[in-house]
C-alpha distance (Angstrom), angle and dihedral (degrees) to the residues before:
residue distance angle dihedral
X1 . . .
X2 4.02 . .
X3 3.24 117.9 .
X4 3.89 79.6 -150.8
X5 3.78 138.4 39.4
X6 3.74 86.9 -147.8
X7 3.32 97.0 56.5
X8 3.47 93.7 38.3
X9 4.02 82.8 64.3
X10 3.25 97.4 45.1
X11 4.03 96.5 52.6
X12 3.50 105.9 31.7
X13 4.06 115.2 145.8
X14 4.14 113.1 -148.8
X15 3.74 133.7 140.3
X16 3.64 100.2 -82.7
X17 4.15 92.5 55.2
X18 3.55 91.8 34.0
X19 3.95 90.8 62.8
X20 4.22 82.7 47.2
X21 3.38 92.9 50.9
X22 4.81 99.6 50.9
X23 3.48 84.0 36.7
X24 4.37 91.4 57.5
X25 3.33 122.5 104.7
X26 4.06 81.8 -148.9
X27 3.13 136.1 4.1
X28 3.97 123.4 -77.8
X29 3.97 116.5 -101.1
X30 3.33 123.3 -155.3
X31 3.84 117.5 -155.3
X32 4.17 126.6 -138.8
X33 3.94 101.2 -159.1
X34 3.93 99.1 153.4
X35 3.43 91.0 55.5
X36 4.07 137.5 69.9
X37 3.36 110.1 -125.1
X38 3.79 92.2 -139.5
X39 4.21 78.7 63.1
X40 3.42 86.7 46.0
X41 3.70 104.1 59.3
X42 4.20 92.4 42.5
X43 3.90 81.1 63.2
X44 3.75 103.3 39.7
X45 3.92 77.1 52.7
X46 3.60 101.8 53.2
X47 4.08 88.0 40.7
X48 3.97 90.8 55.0
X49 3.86 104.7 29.9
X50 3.85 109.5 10.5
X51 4.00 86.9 -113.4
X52 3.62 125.9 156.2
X53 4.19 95.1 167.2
X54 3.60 92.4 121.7
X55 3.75 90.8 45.7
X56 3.89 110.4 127.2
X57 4.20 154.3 165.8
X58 3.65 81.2 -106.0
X59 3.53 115.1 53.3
X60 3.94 97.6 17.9
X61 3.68 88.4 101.0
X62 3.80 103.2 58.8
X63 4.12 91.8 34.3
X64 4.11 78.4 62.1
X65 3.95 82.1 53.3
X66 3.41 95.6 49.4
X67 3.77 96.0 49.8
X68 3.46 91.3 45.5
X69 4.17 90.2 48.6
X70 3.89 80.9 51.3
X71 3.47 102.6 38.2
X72 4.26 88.7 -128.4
X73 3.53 85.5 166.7
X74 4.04 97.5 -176.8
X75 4.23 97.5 52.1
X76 4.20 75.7 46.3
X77 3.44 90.6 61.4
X78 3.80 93.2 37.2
X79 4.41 88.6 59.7
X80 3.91 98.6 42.5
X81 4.53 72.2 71.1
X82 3.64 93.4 52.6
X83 3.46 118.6 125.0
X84 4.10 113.7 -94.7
X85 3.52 90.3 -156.3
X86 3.72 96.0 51.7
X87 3.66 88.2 69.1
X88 4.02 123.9 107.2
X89 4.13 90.6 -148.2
X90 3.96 116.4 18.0
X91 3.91 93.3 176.8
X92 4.19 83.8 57.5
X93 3.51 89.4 49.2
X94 3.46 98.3 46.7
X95 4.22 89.2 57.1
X96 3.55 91.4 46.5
X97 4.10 100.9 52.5
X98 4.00 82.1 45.8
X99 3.55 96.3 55.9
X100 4.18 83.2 42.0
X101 3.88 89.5 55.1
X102 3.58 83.0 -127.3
X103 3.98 89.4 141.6
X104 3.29 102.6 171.3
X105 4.18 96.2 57.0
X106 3.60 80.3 44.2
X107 3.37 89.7 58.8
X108 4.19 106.8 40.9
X109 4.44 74.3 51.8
X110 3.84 83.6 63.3
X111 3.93 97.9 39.2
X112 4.18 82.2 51.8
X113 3.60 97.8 52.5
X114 3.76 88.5 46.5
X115 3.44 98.2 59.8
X116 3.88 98.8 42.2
X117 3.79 92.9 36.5
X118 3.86 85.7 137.2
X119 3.59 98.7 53.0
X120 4.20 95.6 38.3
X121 4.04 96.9 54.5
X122 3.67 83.0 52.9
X123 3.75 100.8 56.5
X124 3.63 127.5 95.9
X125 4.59 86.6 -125.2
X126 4.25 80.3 63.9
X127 3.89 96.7 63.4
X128 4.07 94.4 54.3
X129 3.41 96.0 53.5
X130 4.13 117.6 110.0
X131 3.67 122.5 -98.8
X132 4.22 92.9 -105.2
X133 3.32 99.0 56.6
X134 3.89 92.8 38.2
X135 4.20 72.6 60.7
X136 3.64 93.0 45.6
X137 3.72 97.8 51.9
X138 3.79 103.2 40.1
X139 3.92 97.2 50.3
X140 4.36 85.8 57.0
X141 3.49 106.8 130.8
X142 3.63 77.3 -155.7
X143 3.52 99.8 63.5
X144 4.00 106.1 121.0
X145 3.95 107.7 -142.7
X146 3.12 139.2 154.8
X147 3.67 99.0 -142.5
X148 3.85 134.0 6.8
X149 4.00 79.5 -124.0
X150 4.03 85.6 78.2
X151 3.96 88.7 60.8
X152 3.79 97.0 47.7
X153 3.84 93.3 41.5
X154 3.78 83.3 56.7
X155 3.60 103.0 44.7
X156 3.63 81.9 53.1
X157 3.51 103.9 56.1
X158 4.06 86.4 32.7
X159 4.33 77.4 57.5
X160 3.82 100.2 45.4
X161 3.83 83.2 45.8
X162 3.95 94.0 64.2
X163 4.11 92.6 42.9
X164 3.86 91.3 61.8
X165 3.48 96.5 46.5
X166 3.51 84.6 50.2
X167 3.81 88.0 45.5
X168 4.12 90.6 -128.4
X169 3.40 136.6 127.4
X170 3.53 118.5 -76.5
X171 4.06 93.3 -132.8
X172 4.01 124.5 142.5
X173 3.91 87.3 -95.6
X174 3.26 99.1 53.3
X175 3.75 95.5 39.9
X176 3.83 93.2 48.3
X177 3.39 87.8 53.6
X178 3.91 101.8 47.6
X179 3.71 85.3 47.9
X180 4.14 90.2 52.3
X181 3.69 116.0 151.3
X182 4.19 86.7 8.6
X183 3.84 92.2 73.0
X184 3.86 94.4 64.0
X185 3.92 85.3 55.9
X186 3.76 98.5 65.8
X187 3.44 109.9 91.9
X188 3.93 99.9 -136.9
X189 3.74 98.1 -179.1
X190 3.60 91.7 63.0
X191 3.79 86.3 66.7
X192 3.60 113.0 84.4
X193 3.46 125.8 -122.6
X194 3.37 110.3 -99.3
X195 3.89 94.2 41.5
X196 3.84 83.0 50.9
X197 3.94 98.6 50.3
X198 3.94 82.0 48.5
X199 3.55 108.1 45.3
X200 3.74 115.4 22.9
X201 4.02 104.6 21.0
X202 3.88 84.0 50.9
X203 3.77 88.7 50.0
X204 3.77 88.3 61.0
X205 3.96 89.3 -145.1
X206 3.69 101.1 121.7
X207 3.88 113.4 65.2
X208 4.01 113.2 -108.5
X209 4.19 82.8 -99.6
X210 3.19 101.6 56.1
X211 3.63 92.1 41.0
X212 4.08 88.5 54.9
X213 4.03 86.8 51.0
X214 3.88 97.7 59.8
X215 3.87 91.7 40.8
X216 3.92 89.7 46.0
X217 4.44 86.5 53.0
X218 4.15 85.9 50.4
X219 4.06 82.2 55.2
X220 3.71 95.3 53.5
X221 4.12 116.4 -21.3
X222 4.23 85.0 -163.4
X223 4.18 90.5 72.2
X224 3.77 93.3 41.5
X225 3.92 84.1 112.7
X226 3.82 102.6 35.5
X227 3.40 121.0 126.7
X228 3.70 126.7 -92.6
X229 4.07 93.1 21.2
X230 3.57 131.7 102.8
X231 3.67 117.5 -61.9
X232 3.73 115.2 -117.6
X233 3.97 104.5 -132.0
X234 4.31 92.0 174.0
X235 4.04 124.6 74.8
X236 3.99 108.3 -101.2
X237 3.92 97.9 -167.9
X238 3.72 116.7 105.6
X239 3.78 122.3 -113.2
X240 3.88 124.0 -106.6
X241 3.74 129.8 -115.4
X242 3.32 144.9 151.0
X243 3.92 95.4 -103.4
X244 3.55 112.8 125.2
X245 3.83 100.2 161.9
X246 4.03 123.2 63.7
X247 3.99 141.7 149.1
X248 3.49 122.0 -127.0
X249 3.74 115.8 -148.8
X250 4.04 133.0 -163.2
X251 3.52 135.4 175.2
X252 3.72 109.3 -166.6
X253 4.02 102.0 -158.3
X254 3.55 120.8 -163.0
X255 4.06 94.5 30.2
X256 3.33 88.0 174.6
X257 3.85 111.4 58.1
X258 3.86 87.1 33.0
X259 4.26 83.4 60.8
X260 3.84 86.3 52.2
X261 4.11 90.5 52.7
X262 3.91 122.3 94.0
X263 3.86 130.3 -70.7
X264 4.07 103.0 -92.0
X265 3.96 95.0 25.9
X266 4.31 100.7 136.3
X267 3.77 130.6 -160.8
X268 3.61 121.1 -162.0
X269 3.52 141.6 -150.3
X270 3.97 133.1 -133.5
X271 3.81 111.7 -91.4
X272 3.70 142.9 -115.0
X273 3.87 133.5 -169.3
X274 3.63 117.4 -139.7
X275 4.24 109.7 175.0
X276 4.00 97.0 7.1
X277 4.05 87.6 -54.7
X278 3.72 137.5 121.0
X279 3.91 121.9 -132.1
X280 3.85 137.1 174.2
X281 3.49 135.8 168.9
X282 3.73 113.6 -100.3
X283 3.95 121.3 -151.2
X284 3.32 126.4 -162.8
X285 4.23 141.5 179.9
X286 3.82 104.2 -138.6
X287 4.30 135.2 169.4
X288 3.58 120.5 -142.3
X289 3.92 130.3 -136.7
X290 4.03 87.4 -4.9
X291 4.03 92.6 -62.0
X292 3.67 111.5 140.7
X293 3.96 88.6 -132.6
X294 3.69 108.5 118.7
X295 4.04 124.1 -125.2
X296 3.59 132.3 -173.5
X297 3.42 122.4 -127.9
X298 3.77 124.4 -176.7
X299 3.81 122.8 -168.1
X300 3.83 142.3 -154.4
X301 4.56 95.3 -123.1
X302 3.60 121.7 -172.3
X303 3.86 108.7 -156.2
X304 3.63 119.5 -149.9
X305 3.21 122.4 136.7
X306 4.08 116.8 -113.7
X307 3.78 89.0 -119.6
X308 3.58 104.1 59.7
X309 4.19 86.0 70.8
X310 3.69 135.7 -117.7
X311 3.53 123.3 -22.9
X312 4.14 133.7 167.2
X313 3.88 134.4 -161.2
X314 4.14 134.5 -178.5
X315 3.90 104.2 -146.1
X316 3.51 142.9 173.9
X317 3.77 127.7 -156.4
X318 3.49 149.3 -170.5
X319 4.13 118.1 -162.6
X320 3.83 117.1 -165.2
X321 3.69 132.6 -170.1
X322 3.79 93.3 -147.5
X323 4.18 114.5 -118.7
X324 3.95 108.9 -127.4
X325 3.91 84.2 -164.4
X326 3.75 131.4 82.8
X327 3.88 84.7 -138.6
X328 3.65 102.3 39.0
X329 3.93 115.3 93.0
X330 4.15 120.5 -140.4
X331 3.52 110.2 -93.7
X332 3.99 106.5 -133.0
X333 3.35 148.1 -178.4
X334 4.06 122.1 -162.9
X335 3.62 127.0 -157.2
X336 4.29 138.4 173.8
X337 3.60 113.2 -154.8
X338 3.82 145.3 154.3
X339 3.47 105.9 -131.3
X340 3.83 128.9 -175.6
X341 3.75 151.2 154.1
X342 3.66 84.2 -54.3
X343 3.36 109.8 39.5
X344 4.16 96.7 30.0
X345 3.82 95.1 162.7
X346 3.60 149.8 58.1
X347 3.79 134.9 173.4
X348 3.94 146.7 132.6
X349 3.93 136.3 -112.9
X350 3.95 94.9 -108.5
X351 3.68 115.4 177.4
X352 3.51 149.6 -24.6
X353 3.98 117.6 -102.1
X354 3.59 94.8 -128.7
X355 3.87 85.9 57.3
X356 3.85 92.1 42.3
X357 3.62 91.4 55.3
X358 3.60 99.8 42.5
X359 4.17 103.1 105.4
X360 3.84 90.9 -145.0
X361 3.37 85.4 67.5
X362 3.83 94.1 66.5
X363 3.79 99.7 -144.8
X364 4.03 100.7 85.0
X365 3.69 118.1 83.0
X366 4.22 99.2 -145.9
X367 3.72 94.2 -177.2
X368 3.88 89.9 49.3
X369 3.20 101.1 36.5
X370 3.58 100.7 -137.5
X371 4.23 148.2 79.4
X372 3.10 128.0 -129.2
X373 3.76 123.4 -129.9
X374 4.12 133.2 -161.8
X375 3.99 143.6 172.9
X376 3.88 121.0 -163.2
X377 4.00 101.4 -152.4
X378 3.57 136.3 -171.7
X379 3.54 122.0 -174.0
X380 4.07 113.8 -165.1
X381 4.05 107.6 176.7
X382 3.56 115.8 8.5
X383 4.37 126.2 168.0
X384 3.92 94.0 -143.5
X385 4.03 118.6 -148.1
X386 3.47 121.1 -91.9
X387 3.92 116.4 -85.7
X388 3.43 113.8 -114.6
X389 3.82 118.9 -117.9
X390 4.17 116.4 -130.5
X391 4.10 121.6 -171.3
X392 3.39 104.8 -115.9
């Protein structure tokens, strides 16, 4: 019995090559040219002993090709179980199982890169990669970053890769137009706005429009589609991961002439997105019981925008005032909540300014001017908004 069909083919003994083969002069050789013969030998010894010793990161790949080529069906089965991580170039791999139609190693390739999206755009295997699946990869909703940064960073590098193979200048044209298609994949409102002043208007990549369209979203991402302002070319929704845990951070500089501003004025923090959903820290000057004395409240703010539909989360949260003293504790305030589209917000009277910015208090920074706010959050269900669909 063959352990392949192919082979079975390929070696069958009947009259007709029987007479072939006594009337030789030597016997017939049959040449393997599609194959390396390192390949080769892991399959001949699966086929005759069941042994994968020689099995490795490095030839895994083309013994899959081989037992494709030979339709050895069981040491197929036996590689779709190899190790992703055991591989020397995952984004290599995951081209050659496509082209195999081996969709389901495809597919643990793109569950890898996923989860160690922060490593992978890093590595040197990242910048030889084509320009559609560079697309492919970095418009994942999957993709678990810490920052949108990481993707721009990479598509950089990935950028000023291309221009010196191509032994050009690595200017904004040229680099806009390596990256092609790519560029509208970054999701540049998800970068806030100093990082974007710093890193990508600097870079002079984007045109002066486009760069006016992401700053106008950070103004107010509820007119990013209002008529008569800049058209928003880049996807604004965040990406999805399995992160349910984060830290919100907040420095509010200037304490003191923000204490001397109205009741209702607001600073906010830069956001995060734990479970496919934006949050920032909202504070906010408030009175209490009608007195005229002013309190600051801080709030837990989930911010997507009423358009992009209903959405729902369970959440738990811790807000700190942050000590500025070994020997002074966090004062806190805990809360669990369902918030959604409705009710996108959730927070607690703290203090009153004149006891914030009292130094014995250990939580104002006098020389700095400022406090420094944060919210531990953990999100356990949450019904994310819809993504929002862009023509290619």
């Amino acid at each position: 019995m063959f352990a392949s069909d192919v082979f079975e083919s390929m070696f069958r003994f009947d009259d007709k090559n029987a007479m072939a083969k006594f009337s030789a002069d030597c016997p017939h050789v049959i040449e393997v040219t599609d194959v390396e013969a390192e390949a080769f030998k892991v399959m001949l010894s699966f086929i005759y002993a069941e042994d994968l010793s020689e099995l490795n990161g490095q030839n895994a790949m083309t013994v899959l090709y081989a037992a494709n080529k030979y339709n050895v069906s069981l040491l197929v089965k036996a590689l779709l179980d190899f190790p992703i991580n055991e591989l020397p170039n995952v984004f290599l791999a995951f081209v050659e199982a496509r082209l195999l139609n081996e969709n389901g190693f495809s597919r643990r390739c793109l569950d890898y890169i996923d989860q160690n999206a922060e490593t992978l755009l890093k590595s040197e295997e990242f910048l030889q990669i084509d320009q559609n699946l560079l697309c492919e990869i970095i418009k994942r909703d999957q993709l678990k970053i810490n920052d949108e940064l990481t993707i721009w960073n990479a598509a950089i590098r990935w950028a000023d890769e291309r221009c010196a193979q191509m032994l050009i200048e690595c200017s904004a044209e040229n680099r806009r137009d390596a990256l092609g298609p790519a560029l509208f994949r970054i999701r540049f409102p998800l970068i806030t706005t100093k990082k974007f002043a710093l890193n990508i208007v600097s870079s002079c990549v984007l045109t002066m429009e486009e760069q006016l369209a992401v700053l106008q979203y950070h103004c107010n991402p509820n007119l990013r589609d209002a008529p008569g302002l800049y058209p928003m070319a880049f996807p604004c929704h965040g990406r999805i991961s399995d992160q349910k845990e984060g830290t919100l951070t907040m420095d509010i500089e200037k304490l003191s002439e923000f204490a001397r501003e109205r009741v209702n004025s607001s600073r906010y923090s830069d956001g995060i997105y734990i479970k496919g959903l934006p949050w920032k820290i909202w504070a906010k000057i408030n009175t209490k019981n009608n007195s005229t004395e002013k309190w600051l409240s801080f709030y837990l703010l989930c911010t997507v925008p009423k358009e992009d539909g209903n959405w729902s989360c369970e959440c738990s949260a811790t807000l700190r005032i942050v000590s500025q003293n070994k020997g002074t504790k966090d004062l806190t305030r805990k809360f669990e909540r369902i918030l959604n589209n409705k009710e996108n917000s959730w927070g607690f009277l703290f203090i009153t300014f004149e006891e914030l910015m009292d130094p014995s208090k250990g939580f104002y920074d006098k020389n700095e001017d400022k406090v420094t706010l944060a919210i531990d959050i953990k999100v356990e269900e949450a019904k994310p908004m819809k993504p929002r669909q862009y023509s290619e």
